[in-house]
C-alpha positions as CSV (number, residue, x, y, z in Angstrom):
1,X,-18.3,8.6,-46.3
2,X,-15.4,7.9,-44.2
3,X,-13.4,4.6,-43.4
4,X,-13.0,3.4,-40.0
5,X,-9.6,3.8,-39.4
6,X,-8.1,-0.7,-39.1
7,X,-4.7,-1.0,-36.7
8,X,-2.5,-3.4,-37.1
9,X,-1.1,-5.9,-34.5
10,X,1.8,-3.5,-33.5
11,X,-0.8,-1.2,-32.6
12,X,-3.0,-3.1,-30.4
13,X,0.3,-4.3,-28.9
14,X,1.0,-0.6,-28.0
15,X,-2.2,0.4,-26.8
16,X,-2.4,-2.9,-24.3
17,X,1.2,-1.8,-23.3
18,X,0.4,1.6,-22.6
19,X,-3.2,0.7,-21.1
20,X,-0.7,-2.3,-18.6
21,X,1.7,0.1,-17.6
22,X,-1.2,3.0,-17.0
23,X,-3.2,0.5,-14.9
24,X,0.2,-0.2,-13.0
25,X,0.8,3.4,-12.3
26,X,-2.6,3.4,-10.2
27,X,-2.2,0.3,-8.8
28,X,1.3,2.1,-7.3
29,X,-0.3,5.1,-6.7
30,X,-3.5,3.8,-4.3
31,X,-1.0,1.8,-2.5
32,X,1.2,4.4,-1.7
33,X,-0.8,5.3,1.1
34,X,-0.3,2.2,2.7
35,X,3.8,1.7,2.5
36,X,5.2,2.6,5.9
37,X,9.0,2.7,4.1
38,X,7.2,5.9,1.8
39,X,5.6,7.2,4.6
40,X,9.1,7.2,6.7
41,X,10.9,9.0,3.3
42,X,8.2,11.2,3.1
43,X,7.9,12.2,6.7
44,X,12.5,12.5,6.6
45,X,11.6,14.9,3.4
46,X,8.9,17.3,5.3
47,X,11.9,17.6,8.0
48,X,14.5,18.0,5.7
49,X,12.8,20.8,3.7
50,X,11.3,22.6,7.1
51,X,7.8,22.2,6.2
52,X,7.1,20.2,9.5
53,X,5.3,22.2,12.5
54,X,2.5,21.0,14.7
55,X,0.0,22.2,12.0
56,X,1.2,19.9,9.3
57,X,2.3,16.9,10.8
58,X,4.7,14.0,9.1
59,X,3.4,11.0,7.3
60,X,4.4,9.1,9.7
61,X,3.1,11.2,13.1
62,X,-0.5,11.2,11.0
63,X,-0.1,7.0,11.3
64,X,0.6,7.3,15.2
65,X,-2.4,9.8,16.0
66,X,-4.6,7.6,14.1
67,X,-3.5,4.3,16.4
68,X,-3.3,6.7,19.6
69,X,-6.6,8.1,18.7
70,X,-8.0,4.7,19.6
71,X,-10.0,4.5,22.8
72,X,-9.1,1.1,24.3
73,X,-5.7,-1.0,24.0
74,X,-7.7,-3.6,22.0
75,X,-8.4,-0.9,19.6
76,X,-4.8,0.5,19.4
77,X,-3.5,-3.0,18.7
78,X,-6.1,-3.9,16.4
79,X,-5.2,-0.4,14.6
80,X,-1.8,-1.2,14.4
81,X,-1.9,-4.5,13.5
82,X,-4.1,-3.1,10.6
83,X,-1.2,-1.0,9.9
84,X,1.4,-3.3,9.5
85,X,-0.8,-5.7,7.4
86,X,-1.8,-2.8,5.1
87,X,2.4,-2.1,5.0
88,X,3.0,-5.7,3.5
89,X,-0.3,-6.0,1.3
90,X,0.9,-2.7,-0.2
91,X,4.3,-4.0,-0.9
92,X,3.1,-7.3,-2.5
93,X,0.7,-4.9,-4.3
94,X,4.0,-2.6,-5.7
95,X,6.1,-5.8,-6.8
96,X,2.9,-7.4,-8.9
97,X,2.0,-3.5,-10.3
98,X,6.0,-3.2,-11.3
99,X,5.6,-6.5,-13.1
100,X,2.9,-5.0,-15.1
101,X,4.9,-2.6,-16.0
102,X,7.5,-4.2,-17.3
103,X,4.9,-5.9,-19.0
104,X,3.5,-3.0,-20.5
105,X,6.8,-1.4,-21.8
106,X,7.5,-4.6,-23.1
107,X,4.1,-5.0,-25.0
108,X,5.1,-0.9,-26.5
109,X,8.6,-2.0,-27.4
110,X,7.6,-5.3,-29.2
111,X,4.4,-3.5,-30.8
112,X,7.0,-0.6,-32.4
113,X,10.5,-2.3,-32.9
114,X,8.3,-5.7,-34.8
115,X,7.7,-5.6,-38.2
């Protein structure tokens, strides 16, 4: 018969750091999507590297065509307001997941360096 396997406090600490600073990774990562300043640096990188032709356009191009693809004015402003609220949202969304993981890597470090 075997013995389920008991973890201590430091332990727990680790795991809930790790599972904070894992949760804060996807929190950055769905978000991403949404940051115009990422889209810009990713759109400058597709130039810089050559990758960008009519076929693949830039981040940023992809955000235009989906405002332009809008069939009245009403539409194209709604769009692009939607944009520009997304932008922010995703940047208050970036500074609370960065918290986190602070949080979390504090949580690690205090679960292995306390004794």
């Amino acid at each position: 018969m075997t013995l389920p396997i008991e973890l201590t406090s430091n332990a727990w600490m680790m795991i809930w750091g790790a599972g904070l600073a894992l949760l804060a990774v996807l929190i950055m990562w769905r978000v991403s999507r949404y940051d115009l300043a990422g889209a810009a640096f990713d759109s400058a990188w597709h130039v810089a590297r050559g990758k960008r032709t009519t076929e693949t356009p830039t981040a940023l191009e992809e955000k235009y065509h989906e405002i332009a693809r809008e069939a009245s004015v009403t539409g194209k402003a709604r769009r692009a307001a939607g944009t520009v609220i997304g932008h922010f949202a995703a940047k208050v969304a970036n500074v609370i997941a960065m918290i986190m993981l602070l949080a979390g890597a504090a949580l690690i470090a205090l679960g292995y360096f306390w004794h």
